[in-house]
N, C-alpha and C positions, 0 to 999 in steps of 0.2 A: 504494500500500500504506500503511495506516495504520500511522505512526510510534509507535514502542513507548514507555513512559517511559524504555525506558535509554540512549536514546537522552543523549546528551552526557553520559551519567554515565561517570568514570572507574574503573575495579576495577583493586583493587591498585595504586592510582597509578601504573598503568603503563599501561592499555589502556584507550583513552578510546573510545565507539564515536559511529559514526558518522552508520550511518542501518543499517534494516534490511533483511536480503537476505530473508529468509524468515518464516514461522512454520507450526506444524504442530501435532499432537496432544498430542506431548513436548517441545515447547520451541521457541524462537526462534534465529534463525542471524543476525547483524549484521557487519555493517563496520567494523572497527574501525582506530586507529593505535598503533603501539608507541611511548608517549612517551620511551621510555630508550634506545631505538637513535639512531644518528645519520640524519638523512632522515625520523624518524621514518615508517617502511616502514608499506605495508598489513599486516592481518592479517584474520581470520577467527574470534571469539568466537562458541561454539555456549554456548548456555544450554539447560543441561535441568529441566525443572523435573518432580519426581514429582508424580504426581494426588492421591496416597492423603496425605495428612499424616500417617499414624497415625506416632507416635515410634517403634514398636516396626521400623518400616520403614528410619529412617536409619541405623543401620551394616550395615544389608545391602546395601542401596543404594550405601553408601560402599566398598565391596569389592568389587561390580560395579563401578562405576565407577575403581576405582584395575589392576583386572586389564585390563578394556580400553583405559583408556589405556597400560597398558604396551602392550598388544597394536599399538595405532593408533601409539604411538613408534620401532616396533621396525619397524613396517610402512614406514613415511614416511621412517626413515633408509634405508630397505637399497633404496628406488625411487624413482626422481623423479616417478613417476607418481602416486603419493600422495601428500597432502599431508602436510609435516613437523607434528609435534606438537612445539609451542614452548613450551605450558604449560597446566595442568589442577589446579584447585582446587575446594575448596567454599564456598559462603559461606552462612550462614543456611540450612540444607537443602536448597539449592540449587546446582549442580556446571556448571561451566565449563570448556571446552574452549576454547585457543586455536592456533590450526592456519594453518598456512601460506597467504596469500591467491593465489585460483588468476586469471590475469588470461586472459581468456577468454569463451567463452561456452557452455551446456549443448546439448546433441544435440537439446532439443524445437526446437531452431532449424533445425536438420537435417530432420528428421523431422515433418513436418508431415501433418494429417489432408486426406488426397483429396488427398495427391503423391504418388503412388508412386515408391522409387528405382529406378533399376535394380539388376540382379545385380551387374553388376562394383561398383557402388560398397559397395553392403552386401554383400556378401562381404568388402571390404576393411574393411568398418566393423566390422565381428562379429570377423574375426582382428585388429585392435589392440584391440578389446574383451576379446577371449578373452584376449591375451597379458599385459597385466597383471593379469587374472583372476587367472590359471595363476601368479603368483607370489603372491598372495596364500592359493590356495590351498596353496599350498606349505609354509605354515604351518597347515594346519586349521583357516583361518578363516572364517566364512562369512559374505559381506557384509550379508547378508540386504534388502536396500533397492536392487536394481540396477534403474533405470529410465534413461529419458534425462534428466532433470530431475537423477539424478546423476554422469552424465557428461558430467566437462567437454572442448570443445576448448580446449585451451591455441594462443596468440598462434605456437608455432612447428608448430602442427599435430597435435599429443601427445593422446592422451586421458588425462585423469586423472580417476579414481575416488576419488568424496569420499564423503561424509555417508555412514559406517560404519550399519550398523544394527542392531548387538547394545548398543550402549551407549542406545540408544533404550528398553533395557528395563527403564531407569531408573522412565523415565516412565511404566511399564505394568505397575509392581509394585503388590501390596497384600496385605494378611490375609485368606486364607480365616476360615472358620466353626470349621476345627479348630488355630487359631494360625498354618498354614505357609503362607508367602510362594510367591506365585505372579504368574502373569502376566496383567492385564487380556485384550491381545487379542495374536492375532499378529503382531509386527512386521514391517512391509512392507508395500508400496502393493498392494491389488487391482488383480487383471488382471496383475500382474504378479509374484503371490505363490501358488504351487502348493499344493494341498491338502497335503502333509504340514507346509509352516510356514505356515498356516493354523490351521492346531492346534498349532501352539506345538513344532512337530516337526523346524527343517529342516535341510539337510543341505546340502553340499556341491553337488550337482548341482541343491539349491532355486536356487542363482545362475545355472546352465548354464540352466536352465527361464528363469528373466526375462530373459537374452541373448537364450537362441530367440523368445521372445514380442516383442523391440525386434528384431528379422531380421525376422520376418514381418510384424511394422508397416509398417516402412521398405517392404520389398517391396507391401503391398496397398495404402496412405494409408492403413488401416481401424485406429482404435483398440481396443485391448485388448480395452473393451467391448464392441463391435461386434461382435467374432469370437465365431462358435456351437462349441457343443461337440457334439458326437456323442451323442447320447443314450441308444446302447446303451455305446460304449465310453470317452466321457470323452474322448476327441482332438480337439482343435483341430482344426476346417473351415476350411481357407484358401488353397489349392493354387487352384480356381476365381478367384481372384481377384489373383491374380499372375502374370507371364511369369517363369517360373522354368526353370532346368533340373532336370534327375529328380534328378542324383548331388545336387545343393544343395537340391532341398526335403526330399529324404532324410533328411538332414543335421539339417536345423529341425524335422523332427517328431521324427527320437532324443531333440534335445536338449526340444522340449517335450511328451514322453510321461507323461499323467494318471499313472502310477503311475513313482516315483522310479525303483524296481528298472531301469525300461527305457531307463531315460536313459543319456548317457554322465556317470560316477561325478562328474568333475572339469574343470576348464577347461582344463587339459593335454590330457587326452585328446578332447573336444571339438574341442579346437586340432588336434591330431595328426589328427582324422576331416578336419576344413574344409581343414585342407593339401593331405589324398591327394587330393582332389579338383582341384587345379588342371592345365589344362590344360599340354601342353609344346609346343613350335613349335620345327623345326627352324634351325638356324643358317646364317645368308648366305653363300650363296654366296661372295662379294668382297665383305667389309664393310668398306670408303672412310668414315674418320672422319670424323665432322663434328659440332659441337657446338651445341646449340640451346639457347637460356637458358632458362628456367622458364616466364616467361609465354608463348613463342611455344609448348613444349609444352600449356600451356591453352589455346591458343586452338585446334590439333590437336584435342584432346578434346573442345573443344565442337563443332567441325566436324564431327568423325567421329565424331561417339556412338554407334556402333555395338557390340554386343557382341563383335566378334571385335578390336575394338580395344583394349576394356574390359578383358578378358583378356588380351590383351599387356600394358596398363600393369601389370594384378595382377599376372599372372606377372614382371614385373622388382620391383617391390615388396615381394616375397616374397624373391626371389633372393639379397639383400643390401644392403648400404647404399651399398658402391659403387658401380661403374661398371658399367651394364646398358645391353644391345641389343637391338635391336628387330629381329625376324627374318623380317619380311615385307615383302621388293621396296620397303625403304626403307633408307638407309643407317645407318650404326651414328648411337646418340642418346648423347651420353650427360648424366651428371644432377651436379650437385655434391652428392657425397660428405656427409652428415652426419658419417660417420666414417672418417677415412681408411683405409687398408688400411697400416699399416706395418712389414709383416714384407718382408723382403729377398726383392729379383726373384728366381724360381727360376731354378737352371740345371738342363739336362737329367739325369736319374740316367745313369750311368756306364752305356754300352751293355756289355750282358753278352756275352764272346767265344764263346757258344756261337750259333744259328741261332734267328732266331726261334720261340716255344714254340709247339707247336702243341694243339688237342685233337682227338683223335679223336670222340670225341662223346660227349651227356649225357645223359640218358634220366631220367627221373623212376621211381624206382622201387614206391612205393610214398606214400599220402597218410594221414596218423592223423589220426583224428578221435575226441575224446572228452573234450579241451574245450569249454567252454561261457561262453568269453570268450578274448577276446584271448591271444595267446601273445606273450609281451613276451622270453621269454630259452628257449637252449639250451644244453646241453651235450654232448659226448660222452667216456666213460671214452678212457685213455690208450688201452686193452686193443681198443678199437673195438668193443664187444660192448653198452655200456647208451650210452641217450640217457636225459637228463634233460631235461624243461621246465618253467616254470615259468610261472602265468597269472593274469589278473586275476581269473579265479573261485574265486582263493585257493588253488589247487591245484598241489602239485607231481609229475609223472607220471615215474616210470621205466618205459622202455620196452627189450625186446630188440632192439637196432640192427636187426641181420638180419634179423627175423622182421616187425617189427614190434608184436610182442605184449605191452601193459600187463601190467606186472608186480605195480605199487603204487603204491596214492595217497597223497601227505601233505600234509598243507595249515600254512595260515596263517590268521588271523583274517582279512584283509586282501589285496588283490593281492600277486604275488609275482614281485620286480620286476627280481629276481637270481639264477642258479645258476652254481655253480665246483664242482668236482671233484677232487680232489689228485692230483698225479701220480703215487701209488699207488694210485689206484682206490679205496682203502679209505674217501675222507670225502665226502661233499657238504656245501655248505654253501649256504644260501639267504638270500636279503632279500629283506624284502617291506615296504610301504605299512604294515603295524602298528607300526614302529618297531623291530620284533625281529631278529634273525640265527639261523638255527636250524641248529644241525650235525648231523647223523647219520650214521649205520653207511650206508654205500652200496646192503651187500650183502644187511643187512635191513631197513633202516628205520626202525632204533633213533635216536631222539631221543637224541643224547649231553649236550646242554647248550644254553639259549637266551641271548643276548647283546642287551644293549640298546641303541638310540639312544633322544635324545629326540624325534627327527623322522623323517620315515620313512628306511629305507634305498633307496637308489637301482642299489647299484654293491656286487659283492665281488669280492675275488681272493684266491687263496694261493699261497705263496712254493713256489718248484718243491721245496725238503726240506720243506715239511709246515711246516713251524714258525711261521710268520707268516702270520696272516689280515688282510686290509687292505679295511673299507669305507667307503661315501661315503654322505653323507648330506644336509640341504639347503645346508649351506654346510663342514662341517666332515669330516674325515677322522679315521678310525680304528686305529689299530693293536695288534693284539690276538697275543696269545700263545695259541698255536690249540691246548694241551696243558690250560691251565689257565681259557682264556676269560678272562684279566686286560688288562685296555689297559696297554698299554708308554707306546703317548703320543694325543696327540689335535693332528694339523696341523690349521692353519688358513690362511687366505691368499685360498679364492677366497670372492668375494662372494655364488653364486647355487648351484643344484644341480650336486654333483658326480657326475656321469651315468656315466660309467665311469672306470676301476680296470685296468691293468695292474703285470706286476712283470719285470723282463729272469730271464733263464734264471739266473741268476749268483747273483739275488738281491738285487743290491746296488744297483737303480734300480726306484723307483717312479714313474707317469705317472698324471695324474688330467686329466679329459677336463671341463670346467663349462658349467656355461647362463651364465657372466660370458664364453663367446668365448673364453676361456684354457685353454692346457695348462701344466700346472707339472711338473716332472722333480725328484722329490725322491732322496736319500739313504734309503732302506730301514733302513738299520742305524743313521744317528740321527737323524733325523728334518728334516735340515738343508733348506731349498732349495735345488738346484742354480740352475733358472733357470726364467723363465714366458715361454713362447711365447705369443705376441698376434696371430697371421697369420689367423686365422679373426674375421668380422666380426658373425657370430651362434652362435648356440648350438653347441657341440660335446656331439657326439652319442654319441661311441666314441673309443677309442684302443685300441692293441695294437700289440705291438712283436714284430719278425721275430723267429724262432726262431732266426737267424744273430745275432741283435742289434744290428745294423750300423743298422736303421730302425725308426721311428715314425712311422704312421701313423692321421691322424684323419679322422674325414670329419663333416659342419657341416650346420647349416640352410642356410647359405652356398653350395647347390648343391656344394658340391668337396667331394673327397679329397685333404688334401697328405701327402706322405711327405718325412719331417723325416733328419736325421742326430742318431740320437740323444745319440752323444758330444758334439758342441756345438752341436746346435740348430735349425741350420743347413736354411734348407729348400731338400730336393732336387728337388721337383717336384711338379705340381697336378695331378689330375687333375680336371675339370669334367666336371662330370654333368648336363650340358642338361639329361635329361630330368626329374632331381628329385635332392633332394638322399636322401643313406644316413644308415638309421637306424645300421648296423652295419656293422663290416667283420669280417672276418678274414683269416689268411694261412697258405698251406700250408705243409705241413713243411718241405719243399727252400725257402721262402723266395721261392720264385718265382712264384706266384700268388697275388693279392689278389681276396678275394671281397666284394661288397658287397649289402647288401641296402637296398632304395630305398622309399619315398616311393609309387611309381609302380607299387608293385606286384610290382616284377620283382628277378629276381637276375643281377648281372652279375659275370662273371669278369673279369678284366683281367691283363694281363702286367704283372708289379712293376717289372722294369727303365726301361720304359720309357711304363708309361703305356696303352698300347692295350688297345685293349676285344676280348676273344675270343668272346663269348658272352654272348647274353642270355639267361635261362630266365624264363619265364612259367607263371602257373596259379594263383596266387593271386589272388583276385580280390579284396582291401586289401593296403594297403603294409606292409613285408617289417620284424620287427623284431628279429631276430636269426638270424646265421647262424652255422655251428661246421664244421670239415674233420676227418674223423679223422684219427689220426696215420699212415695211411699214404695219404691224401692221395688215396683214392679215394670217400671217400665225403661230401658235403653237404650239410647238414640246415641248413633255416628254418623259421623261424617266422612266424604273419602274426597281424594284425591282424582276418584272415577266420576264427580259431579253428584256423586247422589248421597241420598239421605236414609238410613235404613231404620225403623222403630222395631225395636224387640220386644218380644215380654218375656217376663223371666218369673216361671213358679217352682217356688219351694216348698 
């Protein structure tokens, strides 16, 4: 590569460079060293240079550039998988970016033309791809430039997402004919950039689109180029030319579907599709420990490259970070731990003096359809008479429990990602993906007042007297005076989305459930920390605390459900869900059964005391994302990821 002039020049007497890593349309990317640190450490100077010289261009340029670097600062502190933003200036109409040096190497190393990978290994490439997506999305940003040229593997095996691509629109500014500043061309590499940011248009699931387009790379060897499109519909033709399964090439055309509207919206949800999808294998007979180091399980892998193997590795890889097995006519494996597990051994829950619970049976009573996406949350009035849901097509449905019969629609601009109820039937309140909170009259529908975050809402709850509304958002917590819509206060604490919201019957204990792997137990009434549980090793998904109050229960990406003692902490028992981990749980009135809704599709009853599984229900054909009991503990309602709504009845 022909060395740049700035080369050996030092900026700001502090960042000498080095040699160059890159150049492109909008600027150059070099090697540089920090002369003011001790070691004087690598770094990373992006130079951007705009095309258009015109002067009327540099402080608009200068305010794109000063908004995205916040954006890319805020980004690199809160993930190690980005790089940190260590400093950003301008000189001479010319804007500098200096960012963390990643030591590694990019994906086109990986991914080479005429190798095709296998499934197992891009499946597992696409969900760490997706995973720090999904927090970036988390903030509404769009990377707009995902290729493998900008993903790195970092030296401990990490993928990290560099070279941002809205601050590239530095470079692709200029003067129209009627004064107003516009954009050259669309930023982002072709082949890898979808017709809506093509046109200067893109969105959230523009990145979902150039992930699926590096999936089906890997899988065919064939580049970007290469690949035909459908010339009635605009789809990618590529399935002929990979050993694929059905559920996974499925999967890859959602994500790269010619019109936006068909894709999946975000890398979350993306993520949450490529999960339901893996397989489960039941568990050994007599698993005889035995521990095998790292490289002897590579050399396994390369022996047995077979896909039913490949799938094993993925499915322990998914499971958690610690200690996984391997569940076919081989003894237990296990892997050193990148994170340890350090919440306290569980001891068994206190065997309850009545006989074990029994059910008489469960019957599916009835199926509602009349969504038109996802159904992400449920409700039911105290009264068992209305069911509430709530859906990514923006819509919230009351329905008549019993009958099943739509009553009313209300919507959101935005998915809707939350619904609570007051324990007088008189309030609903929703969250949804627009950053809004909306309360209404139950009983008509009345909009009473809408509540803001600045990031979307994730999670609500209301205190059992009505008076305190409490939601979550991408890292912070709300508490709101549900009479007047005022915030009382604003928790802070966990680092990543706080995904559900419980409150004890009392009032006087709140529980926040995060994508940081933590639950935290606060003070309701001032706002104090009790204490943060750390015993889950991936995302936590749900919380909810028994109507007796005595427990807290969460269930994880981490395949388990643990049930805690909520008074100090204390965990009383795991439940392990071989088959996938729960999006949701809930718990019947009497306190006695826990219900969970899975990953895998299905919904599982379990006996609280001690752990055993009573009953599986099946019929949804995507994984299960919220479930709700009424209060007299006869009737069941989920939700899926398949659009639909199922009401059970359950006799005992």
């Amino acid at each position: 590569m022909r060395q740049s002039p700035q080369v050996g020049k030092t900026l700001r007497n502090r960042y000498k460079i080095i040699e160059t890593l890159g150049t492109g349309g909008f600027g150059d990317t070099y090697r540089a060293v920090d002369l003011d640190l001790p070691g004087q450490p690598q770094c990373v100077v992006k130079h951007l240079k705009p095309k258009n010289l015109n002067p009327a261009i540099l402080p608009i340029a200068k305010r794109l550039f000063e908004r995205e670097a916040q954006i890319l600062f805020q980004l690199g502190s809160e993930n190690s998988q980005i790089p940190k933003l260590f400093a950003h200036f301008e000189e001479n109409g010319e804007f500098y970016l200096v960012q963390e040096f990643v030591d590694g190497y990019d994906l086109s190393k990986e991914i080479a033309p005429g190798k095709p990978l296998n499934e197992g290994v891009v499946f597992k490439l696409l969900k760490d791809i997706l995973e720090v997506l999904a927090v970036v999305h988390q903030h509404n940003v769009i990377h707009r430039d995902i290729k493998p040229q900008n993903l790195m593997r970092r030296k401990d095996g990490k993928i990290v997402l560099i070279d941002f691509g809205a601050v590239k629109q530095i470079g692709a500014m200029f003067i129209n004919a009627h004064g107003q500043t516009s954009i050259t061309v669309g930023v982002g590499t072709p082949g890898y950039m979808p017709g809506e940011q093509a046109n200067g248009r893109p969105k959230l699931c523009s990145d979902v689109y150039a992930v699926g387009i590096i999936g089906i790379q890997a899988l065919t060897g064939l580049t970007p180029q290469q690949l035909k499109q459908n010339s009635t519909t605009g789809e990618v033709i590529w399935r002929n030319f990979a050993q694929v399964s059905d559920s996974f090439a499925d999967i890859l055309d959602t994500m790269v579907r010619d019109h936006f509207s068909q894709r999946y919206q975000s890398a979350a949800l993306a993520l949450q599709a490529l999960i339901s999808t893996m397989v489960s294998l039941p568990p050994p007979p007599t698993p005889p420990s035995t521990l095998l180091p790292l490289p002897l399980m590579s050399i396994i892998y390369q022996r047995l490259n077979s896909w039913l193997f490949v799938r094993v590795i993925l499915l322990l890889s998914l499971g958690g970070y610690g200690y996984w097995q391997l569940s076919f006519n081989m003894p237990n494996v296990s892997l050193k731990p990148s994170k340890p597990d350090v919440s306290p051994k569980p001891s068994k829950l206190p065997q309850s003096p009545t006989q074990p619970i029994s059910i008489e049976s469960t019957s599916l009573v009835k199926t509602l359809i009349g969504h038109n996406d996802q159904v992400g949350s449920v409700a039911i009035s105290p009264n068992g008479q209305t069911l509430v849901s709530g859906s990514e097509d923006h819509s919230i449905k009351i329905w008549h429990l019993s009958t099943g019969t739509l009553v009313r629609t209300l919507s959101h601009s935005n998915g809707v990602t939350a619904v609570a109820i007051s324990s007088d039937g008189q309030t609903l309140v929703t969250g949804s993906r627009d950053s809004t909170i909306k309360i209404w009259h139950l009983s008509t529908g009345t909009l009473v007042r809408t509540l803001s975050h600045s990031r979307p809402v994730a999670s609500v709850a209301i205190s059992r007297d009505g008076q305190t509304l409490v939601s979550g958002s991408s890292d912070t917590i709300k508490i709101w005076k549900m009479s007047t819509g005022i915030v009382v206060r604003t928790l802070t604490g966990h680092s990543s989305w706080v995904e559900s919201l419980a409150i004890s019957r009392d009032g006087q204990t709140l529980v926040s459930g995060s994508w940081d792997n933590t639950i935290k137990i606060w003070n309701l009434s001032n706002g104090s920390l009790k204490r943060t549980i750390s015993g889950h090793c991936k995302h936590v998904f749900s919380v909810v605390i028994s109507p007796n109050g005595q427990f807290l229960i969460s269930s994880s990406l981490d395949n388990t459900i643990k049930i805690w003692n909520l008074a100090n902490g204390s965990l009383k028992s795991t439940v392990p869900d071989r088959s996938n981990y729960a999006y949701s749980v809930a718990i019947s009135p009497d306190s006695q059964l826990l219900v969970s809704g899975s990953a895998d599709n299905t919904v599982k009853i379990w006996q609280l005391s001690n752990g055993h599984l009573l009953r599986t229900l099946t019929g949804h054909s995507k994984w299960v994302q919220s479930v709700a009991i009424s209060s007299n503990g006869q009737t069941l309602v989920s939700s899926s990821a398949d659009n639909t709504i199922k009401i059970w009845r359950l006799s005992r």
